[in-house]
KELO-25754 format. One record per residue: residue in one letter; x, z, y of N, C-alpha, C in turn. Coordinates in steps of 0.2 Angstrom, whole numbers, plus 2048, in hexadecimal, padded with zeros to 3 digits. Example, Ala and Ser with C-alpha at 12.3 -4.5 7.8 and 13.67 -1.06 7.14 Angstrom:
a8428277E483E8277EA8428277F0
s8408237F58448247FB840827800
! end
This chain:
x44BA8FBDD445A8CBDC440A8FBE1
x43CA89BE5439A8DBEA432A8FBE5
x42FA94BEA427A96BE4423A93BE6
x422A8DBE841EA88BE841EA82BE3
x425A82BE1427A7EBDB425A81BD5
x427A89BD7427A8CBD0420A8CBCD
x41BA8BBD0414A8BBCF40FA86BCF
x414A80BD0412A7ABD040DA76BCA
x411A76BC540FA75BBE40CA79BBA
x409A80BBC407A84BB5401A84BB6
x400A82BB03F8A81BAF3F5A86BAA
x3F8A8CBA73F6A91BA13FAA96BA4
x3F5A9DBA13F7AA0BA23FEAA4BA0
x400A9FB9A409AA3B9740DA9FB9C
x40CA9BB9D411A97BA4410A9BBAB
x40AA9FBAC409AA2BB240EAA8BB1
x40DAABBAD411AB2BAB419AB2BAA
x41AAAABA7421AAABA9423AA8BAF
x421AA4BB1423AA4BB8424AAABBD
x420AADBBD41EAB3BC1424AB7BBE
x424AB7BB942CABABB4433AB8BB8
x434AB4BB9437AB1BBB43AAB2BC2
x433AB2BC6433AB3BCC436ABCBCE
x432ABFBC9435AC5BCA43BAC9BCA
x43FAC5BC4448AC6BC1449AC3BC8
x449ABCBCA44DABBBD044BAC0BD4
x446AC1BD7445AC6BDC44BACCBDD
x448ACEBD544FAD7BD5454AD3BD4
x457ACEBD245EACDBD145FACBBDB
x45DACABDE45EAC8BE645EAD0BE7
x45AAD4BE7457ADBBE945FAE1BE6
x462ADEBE1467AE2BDE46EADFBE2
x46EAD9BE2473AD6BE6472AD7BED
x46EAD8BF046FADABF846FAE1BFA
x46DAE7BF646FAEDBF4474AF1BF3
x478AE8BED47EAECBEB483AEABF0
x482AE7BF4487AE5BF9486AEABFF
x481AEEC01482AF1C06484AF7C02
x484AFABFE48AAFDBFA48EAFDBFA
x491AF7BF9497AF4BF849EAF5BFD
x496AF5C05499AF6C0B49BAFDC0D
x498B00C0849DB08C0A4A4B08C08
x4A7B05C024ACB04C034B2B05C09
x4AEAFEC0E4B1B01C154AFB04C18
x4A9B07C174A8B0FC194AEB15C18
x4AEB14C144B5B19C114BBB19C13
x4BDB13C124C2B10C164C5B11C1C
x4C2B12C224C0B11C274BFB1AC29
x4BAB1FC264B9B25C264C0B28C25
x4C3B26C214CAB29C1C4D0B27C1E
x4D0B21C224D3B1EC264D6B21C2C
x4CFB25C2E4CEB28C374D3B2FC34
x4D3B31C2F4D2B3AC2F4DAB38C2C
x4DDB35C294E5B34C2A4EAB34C31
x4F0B37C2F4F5B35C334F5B2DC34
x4F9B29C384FAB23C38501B20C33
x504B22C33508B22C2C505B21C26
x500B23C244FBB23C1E4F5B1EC1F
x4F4B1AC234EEB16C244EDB10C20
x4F3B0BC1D4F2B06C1B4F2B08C12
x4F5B0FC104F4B12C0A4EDB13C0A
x4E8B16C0D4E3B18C0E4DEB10C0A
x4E0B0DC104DDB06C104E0B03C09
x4E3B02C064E6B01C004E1B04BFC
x4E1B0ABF94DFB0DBF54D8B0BBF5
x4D4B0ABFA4CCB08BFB4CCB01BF9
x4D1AFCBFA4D0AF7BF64D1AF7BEF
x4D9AF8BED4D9AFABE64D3AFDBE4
x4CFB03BE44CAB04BE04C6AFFBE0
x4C3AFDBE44BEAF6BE34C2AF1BDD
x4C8AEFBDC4CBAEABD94CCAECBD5
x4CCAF2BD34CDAF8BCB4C6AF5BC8
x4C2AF9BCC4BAAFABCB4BAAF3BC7
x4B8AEFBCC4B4AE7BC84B8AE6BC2
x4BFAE9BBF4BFAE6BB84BEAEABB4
x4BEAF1BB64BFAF7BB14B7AF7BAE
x4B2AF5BB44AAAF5BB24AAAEEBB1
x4ABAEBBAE4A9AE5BAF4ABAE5BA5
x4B2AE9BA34B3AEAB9D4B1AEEB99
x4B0AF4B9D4B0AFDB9A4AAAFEB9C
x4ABB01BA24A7B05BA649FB05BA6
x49FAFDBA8497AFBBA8491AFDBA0
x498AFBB9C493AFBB95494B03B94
x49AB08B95498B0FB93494B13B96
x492B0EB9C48EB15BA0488B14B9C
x484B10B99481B11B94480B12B8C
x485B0FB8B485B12B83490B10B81
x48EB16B7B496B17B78495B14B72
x492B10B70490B0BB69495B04B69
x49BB05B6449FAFDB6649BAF8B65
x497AF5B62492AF1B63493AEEB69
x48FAF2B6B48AAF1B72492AEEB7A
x497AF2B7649EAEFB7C4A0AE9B78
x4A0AE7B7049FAE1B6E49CADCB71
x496ADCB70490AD8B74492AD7B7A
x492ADBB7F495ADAB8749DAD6B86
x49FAD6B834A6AD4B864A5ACDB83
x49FACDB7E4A0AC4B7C49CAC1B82
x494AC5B83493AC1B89496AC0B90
x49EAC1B9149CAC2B994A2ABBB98
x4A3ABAB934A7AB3B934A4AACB92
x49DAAEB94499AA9B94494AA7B98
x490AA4B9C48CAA1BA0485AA2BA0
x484AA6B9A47CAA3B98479AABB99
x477AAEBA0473AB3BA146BAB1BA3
x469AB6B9C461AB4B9D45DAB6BA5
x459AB6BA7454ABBBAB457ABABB1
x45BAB4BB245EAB5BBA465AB7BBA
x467AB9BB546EABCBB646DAC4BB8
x467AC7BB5465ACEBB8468AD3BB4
x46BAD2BB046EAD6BAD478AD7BB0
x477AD1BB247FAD0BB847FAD5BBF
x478AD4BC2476AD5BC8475AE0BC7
x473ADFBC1473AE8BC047BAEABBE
x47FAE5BBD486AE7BBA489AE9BC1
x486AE4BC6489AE5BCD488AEBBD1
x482AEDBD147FAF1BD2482AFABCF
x485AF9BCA488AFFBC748FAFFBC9
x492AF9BCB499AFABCB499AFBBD2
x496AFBBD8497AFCBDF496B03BDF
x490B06BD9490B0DBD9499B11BD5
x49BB0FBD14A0B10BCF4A6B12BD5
x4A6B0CBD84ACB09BDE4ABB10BE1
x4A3B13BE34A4B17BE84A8B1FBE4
x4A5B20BDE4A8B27BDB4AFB26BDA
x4B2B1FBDA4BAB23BDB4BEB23BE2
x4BAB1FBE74BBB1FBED4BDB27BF1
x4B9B29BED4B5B2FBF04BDB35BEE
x4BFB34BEA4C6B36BE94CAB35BED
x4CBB2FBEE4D0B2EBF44D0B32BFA
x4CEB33BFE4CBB35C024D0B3EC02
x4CEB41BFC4D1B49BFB4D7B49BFA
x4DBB42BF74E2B43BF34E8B3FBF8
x4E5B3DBFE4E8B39C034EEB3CC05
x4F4B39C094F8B39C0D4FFB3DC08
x4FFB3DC02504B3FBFC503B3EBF5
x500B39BF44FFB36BED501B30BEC
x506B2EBE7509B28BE4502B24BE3
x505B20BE7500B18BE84FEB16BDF
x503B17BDA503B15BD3500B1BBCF
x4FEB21BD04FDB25BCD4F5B25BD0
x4F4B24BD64ECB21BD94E7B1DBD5
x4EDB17BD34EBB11BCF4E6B11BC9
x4EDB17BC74EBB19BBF4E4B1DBBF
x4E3B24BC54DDB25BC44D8B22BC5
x4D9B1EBCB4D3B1ABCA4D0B15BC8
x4D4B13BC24D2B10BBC4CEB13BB8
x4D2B1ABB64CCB1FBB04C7B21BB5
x4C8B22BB94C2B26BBB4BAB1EBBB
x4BBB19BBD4B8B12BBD4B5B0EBB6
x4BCB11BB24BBB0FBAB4B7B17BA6
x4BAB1ABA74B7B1EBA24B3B24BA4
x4B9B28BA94B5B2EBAA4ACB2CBAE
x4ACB2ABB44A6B2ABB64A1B25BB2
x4A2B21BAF49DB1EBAC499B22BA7
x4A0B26BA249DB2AB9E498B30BA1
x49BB34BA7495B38BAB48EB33BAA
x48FB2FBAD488B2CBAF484B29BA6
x489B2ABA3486B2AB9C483B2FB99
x486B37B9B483B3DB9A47EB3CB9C
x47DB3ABA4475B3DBA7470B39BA6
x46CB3BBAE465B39BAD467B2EBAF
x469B2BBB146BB23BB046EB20BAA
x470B24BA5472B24B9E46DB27B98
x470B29B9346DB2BB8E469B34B8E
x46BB38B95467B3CB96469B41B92
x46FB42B90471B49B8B471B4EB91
x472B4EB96472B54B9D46EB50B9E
x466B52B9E462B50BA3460B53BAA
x460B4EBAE460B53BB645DB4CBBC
x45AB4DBBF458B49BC445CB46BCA
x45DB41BCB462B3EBCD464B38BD0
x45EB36BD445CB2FBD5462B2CBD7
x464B2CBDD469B28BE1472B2BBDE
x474B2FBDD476B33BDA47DB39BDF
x477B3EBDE47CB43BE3481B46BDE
x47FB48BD8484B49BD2488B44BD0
x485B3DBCD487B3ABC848EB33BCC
x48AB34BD1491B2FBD6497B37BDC
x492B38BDF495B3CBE4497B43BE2
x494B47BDF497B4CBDE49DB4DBD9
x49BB49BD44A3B46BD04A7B43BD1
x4A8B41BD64AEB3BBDD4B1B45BDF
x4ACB48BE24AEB4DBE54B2B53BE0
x4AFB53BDB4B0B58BD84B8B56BD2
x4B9B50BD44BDB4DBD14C5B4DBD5
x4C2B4DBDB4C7B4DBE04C8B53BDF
x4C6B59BE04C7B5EBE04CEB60BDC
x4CCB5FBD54D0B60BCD4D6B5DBD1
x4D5B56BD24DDB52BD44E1B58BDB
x4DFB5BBDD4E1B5CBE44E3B63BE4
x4E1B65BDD4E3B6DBDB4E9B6CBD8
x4E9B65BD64F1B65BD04F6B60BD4
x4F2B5CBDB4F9B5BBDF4FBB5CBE4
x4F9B64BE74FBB69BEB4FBB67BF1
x4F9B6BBF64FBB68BFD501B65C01
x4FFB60C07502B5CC0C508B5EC0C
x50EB5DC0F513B61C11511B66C19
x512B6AC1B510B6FC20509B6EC22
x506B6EC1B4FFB6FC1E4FBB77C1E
x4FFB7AC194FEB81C19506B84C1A
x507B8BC1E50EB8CC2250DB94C20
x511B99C1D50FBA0C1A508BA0C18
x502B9CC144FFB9DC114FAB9BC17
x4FBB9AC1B4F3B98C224F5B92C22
x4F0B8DC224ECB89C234F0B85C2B
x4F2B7FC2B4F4B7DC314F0B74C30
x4EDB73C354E9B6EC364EDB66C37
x4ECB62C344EDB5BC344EAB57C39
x4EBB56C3C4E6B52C3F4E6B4BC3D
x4E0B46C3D4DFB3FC3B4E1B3CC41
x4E3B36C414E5B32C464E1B2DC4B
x4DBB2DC484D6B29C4C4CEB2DC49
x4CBB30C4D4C5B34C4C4BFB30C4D
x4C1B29C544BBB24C524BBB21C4D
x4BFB1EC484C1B1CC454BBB1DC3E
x4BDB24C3F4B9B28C384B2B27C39
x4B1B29C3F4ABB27C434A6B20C40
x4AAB20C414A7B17C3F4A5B16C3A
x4ABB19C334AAB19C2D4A4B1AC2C
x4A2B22C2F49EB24C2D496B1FC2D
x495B1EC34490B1BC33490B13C2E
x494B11C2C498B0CC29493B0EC21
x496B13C20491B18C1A48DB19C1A
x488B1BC1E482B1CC2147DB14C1E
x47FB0FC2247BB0AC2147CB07C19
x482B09C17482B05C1147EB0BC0A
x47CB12C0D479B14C0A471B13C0A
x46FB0EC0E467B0DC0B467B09C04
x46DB06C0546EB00BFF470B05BF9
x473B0ABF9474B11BF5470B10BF1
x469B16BF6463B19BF645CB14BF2
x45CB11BF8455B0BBF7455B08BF2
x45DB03BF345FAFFBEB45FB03BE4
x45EB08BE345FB0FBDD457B0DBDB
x452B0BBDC44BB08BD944EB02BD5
x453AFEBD6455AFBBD1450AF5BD0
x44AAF3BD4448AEFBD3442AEEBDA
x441AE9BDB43EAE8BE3436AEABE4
x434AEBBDB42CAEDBDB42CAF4BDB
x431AF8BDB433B00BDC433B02BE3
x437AFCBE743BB02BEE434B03BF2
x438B0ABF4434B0FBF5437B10BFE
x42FB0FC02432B13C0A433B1AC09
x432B1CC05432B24C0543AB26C06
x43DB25C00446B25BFF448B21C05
x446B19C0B44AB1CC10448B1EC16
x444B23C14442B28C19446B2EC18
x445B32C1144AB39C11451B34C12
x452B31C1045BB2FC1145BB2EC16
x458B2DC1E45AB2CC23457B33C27
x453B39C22453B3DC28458B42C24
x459B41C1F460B44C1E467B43C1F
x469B3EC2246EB3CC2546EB40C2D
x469B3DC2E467B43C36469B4BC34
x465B4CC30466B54C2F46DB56C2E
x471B52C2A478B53C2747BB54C2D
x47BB50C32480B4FC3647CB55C3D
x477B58C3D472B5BC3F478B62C3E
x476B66C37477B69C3447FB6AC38
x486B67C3548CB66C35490B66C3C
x48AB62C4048EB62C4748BB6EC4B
x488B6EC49484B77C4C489B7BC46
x48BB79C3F490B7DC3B495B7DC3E
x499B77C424A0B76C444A0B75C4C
x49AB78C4D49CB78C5549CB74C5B
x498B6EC57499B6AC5A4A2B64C5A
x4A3B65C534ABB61C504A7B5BC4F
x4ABB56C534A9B4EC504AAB4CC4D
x4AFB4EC484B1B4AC424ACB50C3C
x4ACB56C3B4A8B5AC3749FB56C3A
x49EB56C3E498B51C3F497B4CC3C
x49BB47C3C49EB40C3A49CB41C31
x4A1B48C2E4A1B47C27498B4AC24
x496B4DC2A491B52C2A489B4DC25
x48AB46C2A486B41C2A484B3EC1F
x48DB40C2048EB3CC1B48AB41C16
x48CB46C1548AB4DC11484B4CC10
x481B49C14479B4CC15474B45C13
x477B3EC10477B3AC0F478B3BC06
x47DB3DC06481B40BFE47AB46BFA
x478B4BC00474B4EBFB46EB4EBFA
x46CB48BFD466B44BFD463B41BF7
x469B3DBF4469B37BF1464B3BBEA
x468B40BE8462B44BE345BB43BE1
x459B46BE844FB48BE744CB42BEE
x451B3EBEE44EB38BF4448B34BF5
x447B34BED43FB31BEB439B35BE8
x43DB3EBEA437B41BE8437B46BEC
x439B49BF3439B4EBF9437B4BBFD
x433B4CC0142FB49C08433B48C0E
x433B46C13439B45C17438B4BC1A
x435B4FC1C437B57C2043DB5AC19
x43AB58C13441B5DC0D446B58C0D
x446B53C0F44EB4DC0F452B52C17
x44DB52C1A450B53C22452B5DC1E
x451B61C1D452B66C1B457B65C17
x457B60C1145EB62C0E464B5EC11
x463B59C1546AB57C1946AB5DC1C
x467B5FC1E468B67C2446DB6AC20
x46DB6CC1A46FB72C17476B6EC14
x474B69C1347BB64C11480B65C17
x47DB62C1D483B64C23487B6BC24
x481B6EC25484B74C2548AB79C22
x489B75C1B490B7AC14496B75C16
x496B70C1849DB6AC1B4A1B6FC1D
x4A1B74C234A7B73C264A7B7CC22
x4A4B7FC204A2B86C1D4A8B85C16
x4A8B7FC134AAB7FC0D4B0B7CC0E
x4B3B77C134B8B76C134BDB7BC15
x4B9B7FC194C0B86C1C4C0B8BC15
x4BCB8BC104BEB8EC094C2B8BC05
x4C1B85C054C5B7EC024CDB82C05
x4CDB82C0B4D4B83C0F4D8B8BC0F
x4D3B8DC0E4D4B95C0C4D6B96C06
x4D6B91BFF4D8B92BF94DFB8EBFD
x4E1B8CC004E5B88BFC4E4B81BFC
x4E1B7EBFA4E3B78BF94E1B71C00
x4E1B6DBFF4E3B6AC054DFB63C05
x4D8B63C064D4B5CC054D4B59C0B
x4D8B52C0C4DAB50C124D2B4EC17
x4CFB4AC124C7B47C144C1B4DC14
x4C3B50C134BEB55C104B9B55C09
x4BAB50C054B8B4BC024B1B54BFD
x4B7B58BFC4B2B5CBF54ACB5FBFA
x4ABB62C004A5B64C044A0B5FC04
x4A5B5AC0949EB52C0749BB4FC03
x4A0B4FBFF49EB4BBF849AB50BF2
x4A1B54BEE49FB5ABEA499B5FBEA
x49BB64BEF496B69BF1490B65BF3
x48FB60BFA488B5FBFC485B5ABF5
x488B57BF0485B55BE9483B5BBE7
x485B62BE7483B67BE547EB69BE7
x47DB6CBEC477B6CBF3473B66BF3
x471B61BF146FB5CBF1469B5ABEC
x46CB5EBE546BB5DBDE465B62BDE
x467B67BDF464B6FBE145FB6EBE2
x45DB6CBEA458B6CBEE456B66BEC
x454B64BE9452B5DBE644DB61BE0
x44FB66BDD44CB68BD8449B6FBDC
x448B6EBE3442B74BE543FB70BEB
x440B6CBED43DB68BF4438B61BEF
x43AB61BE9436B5EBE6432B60BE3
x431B66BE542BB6BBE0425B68BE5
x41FB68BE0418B65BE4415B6CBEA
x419B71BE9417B76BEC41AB77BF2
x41FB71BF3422B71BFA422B69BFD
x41EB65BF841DB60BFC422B59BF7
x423B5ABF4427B55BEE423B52BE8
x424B4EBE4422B4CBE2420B4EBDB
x425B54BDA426B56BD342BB52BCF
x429B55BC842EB4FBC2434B52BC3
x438B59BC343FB5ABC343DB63BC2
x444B63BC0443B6CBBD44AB6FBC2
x449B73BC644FB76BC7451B79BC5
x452B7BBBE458B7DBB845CB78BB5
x458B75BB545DB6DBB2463B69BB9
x460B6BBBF463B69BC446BB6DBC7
x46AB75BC246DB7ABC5471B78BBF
x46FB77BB9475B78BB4478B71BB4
x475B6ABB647AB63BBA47DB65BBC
x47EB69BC1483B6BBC6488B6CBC4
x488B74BC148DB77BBD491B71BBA
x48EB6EBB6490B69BB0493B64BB7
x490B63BB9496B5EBBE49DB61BC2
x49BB66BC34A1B6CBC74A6B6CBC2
x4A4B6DBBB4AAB6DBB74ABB66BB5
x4A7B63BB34ACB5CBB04AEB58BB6
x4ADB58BB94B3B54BC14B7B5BBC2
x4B8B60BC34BDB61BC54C1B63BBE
x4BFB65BB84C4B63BB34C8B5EBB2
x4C5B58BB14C7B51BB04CAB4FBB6
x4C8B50BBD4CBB4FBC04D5B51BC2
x4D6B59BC04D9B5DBC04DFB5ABBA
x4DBB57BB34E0B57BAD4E2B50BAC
x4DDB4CBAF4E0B44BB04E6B45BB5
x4E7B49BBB4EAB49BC34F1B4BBBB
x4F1B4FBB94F6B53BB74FAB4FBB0
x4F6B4BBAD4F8B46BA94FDB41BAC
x4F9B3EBAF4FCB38BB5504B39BB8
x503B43BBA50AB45BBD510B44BB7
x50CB46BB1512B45BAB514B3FBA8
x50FB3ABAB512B31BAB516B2DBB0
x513B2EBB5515B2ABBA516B2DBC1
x515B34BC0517B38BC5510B38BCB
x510B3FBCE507B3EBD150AB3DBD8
x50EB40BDA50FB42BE4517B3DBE4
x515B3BBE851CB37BED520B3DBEF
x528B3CBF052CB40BF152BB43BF8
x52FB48BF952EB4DBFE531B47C05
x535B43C05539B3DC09532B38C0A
x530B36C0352CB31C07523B33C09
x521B3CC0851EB3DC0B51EB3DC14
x525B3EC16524B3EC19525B39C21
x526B35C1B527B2EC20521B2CC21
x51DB2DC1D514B29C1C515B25C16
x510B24C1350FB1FC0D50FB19C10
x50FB16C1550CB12C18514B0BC17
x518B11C17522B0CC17524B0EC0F
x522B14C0D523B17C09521B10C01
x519B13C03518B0FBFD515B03BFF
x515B05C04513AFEC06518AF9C0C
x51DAFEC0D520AFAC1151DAF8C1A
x516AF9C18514AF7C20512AFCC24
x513AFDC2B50FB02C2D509B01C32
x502B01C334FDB03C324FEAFEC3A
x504B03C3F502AFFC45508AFBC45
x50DAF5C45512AF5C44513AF5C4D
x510AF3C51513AF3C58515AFAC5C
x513AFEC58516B07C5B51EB07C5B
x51DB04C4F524B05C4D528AFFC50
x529AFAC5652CAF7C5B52EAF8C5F
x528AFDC62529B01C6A52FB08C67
! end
């Protein structure tokens, strides 16, 4: 309805206010849907980043898994997920499952429009797994995690914290714990219980994989980049909230991350690349309340622990093909953090955040994604088995589990 029609006829003031009502919900419901779609487009951010840092044997399994999650996601939140991330009351999944078999949404459909808007945030925290457990995990043991993780685990965090009922309260605008650090921290758990590549580690040192395409990733990343303003900006939740300020620190944090990552690594372009992403992740926190000199400082410190923590990651042991726990995990931690001192009014923030609440989220996230992560990976090995055999690692998942490979004119030549 154009808004010249819409105020065509009101001649009192209860018609003025509904109408202006009216005009509103549409508004956010447009504002939530353009948002959740550049969201949506990190997706093939990931894809495409995850993509690049694979062998080429592994590329169409990569690609596989980022669409399956999306196609997991929209049913497991569309039945579970959406309604537990705010309350565990059967009622309330009652009510939901009768209305969505029906037509009649009040206020624009704005209660659709925020369902969307949660589940593109979902899509991203089991995304964010894939990425660590790449190039030797059964395609169907994948499935199953990221089901639970869409269905229950993440929804439930975001029901713990500050987006839900607030029993961990911690500050967390765009979400460097409540999406990102639990993606990471998750991957972690899984990555611990299903052991490294085959000759990725040789007498207990570390031997390097290389990805198959570095622009590739490249790409990804800035693929990410853009579809986090829709992240960040769209996290106001409504169109009379967004704030230039949040895409100010998000875009001088994305600078600083990659800032930060490319001087830790020496100038590495794919540690650059993931650098950007880090710094982006541990923004999302204190976005709407650190001034953009404290956004551009904590991408800084977010880039910087990327290539620091990965070679500790690689020193224990374990084998995260994307680097997923530095990016994602840790800079959600570092993100969280400095969110609860760069928002102090004493450094130019806004206030409203306690850094002991911010420091005990952390912890509480460090544990419950890498546990859960760790004893779902190890459940799933006692169903349906977690790693592909030693034969079909190392053909590629790509013949293995899909039959196609990624380039078929190589396998011609």
């Amino acid at each position: 309805m154009a808004t010249a029609e819409l105020f065509k006829n009101v001649t009192d003031i209860h018609s003025i206010v509904q109408a202006l009502t009216t005009l509103a919900n549409a508004s956010d419901v447009f504002f939530l849907v353009v948002m959740g779609v550049l969201v949506f487009m990190m997706q093939w951010g990931f894809a495409m980043l995850e993509g690049g840092q694979v062998r080429k044997k592994n590329v169409n399994n990569v690609m596989m898994k980022n669409m399956v999650d999306w196609l997991i996601a929209c049913v497991s939140w569309l039945f579970i997920g959406g309604v537990l991330c705010s309350s565990i009351n059967p009622s309330d999944f009652i009510n939901w499952w009768q209305q969505i078999f029906g037509t009649n949404w009040p206020n624009n459909g704005l209660d659709l429009a925020s369902w969307f808007f949660g589940l593109v945030f979902a899509g991203t925290a089991a995304t964010i797994v894939s990425g660590g457990v790449a190039e030797r995990i059964k395609f169907s043991a994948y499935v199953i995690l990221s089901f639970l993780i869409t269905a229950f685990i993440y929804p439930f965090f975001v029901y713990l914290g500050p987006w839900g009922a607030s029993i961990v309260p911690w500050h967390d605008y765009a979400g460097s714990l409540v999406v990102h650090g639990l993606g990471g921290f998750l991957a972690l758990g899984a990555i611990m219980a299903l052991g490294p590549r085959i000759g990725r580690f040789i007498n207990g040192k570390p031997v390097p994989i290389l990805g198959h395409n570095i622009p590739m990733a490249v790409f990804g990343a800035f693929a990410l980049a853009i579809g986090w303003y829709g992240f960040n900006v769209g996290s106001s939740l409504s169109l009379k909230d967004i704030s230039g300020l949040v895409c100010a620190t998000t875009t001088l944090a994305m600078a600083g991350g990659g800032i930060g990552a490319l001087i830790a690594s020496k100038k590495d372009v794919l540690f650059t690349a993931n650098g950007i992403v880090a710094g982006l992740v541990a923004i999302c926190s204190g976005t709407d309340i650190v001034s953009p000199i404290g956004g551009l400082i904590i991408g800084l410190l977010a880039g910087l622990q990327v290539p620091i923590v990965y070679k500790l990651i690689e020193k224990a042991g374990l084998d995260d093909v994307c680097g997923v726990v530095p990016v994602h995990g840790t800079a959600g931690v570092v993100g969280a953090i400095m969110a609860g001192i760069f928002g102090m009014p004493a450094l130019g923030g806004a206030g409203d955040v306690n850094l002991i609440n911010q420091i005990i989220a952390s912890i509480f996230c460090i544990i419950y994604g890498t546990g859960l992560g760790y004893i779902l990976a190890k459940i799933v090995d006692l169903t349906v088995g977690l790693r592909v055999s030693e034969e079909e690692e190392l053909k590629g998942l790509d013949l293995a589990e899909h039959k196609l490979p990624a380039y078929p004119e190589e396998e011609v030549m």
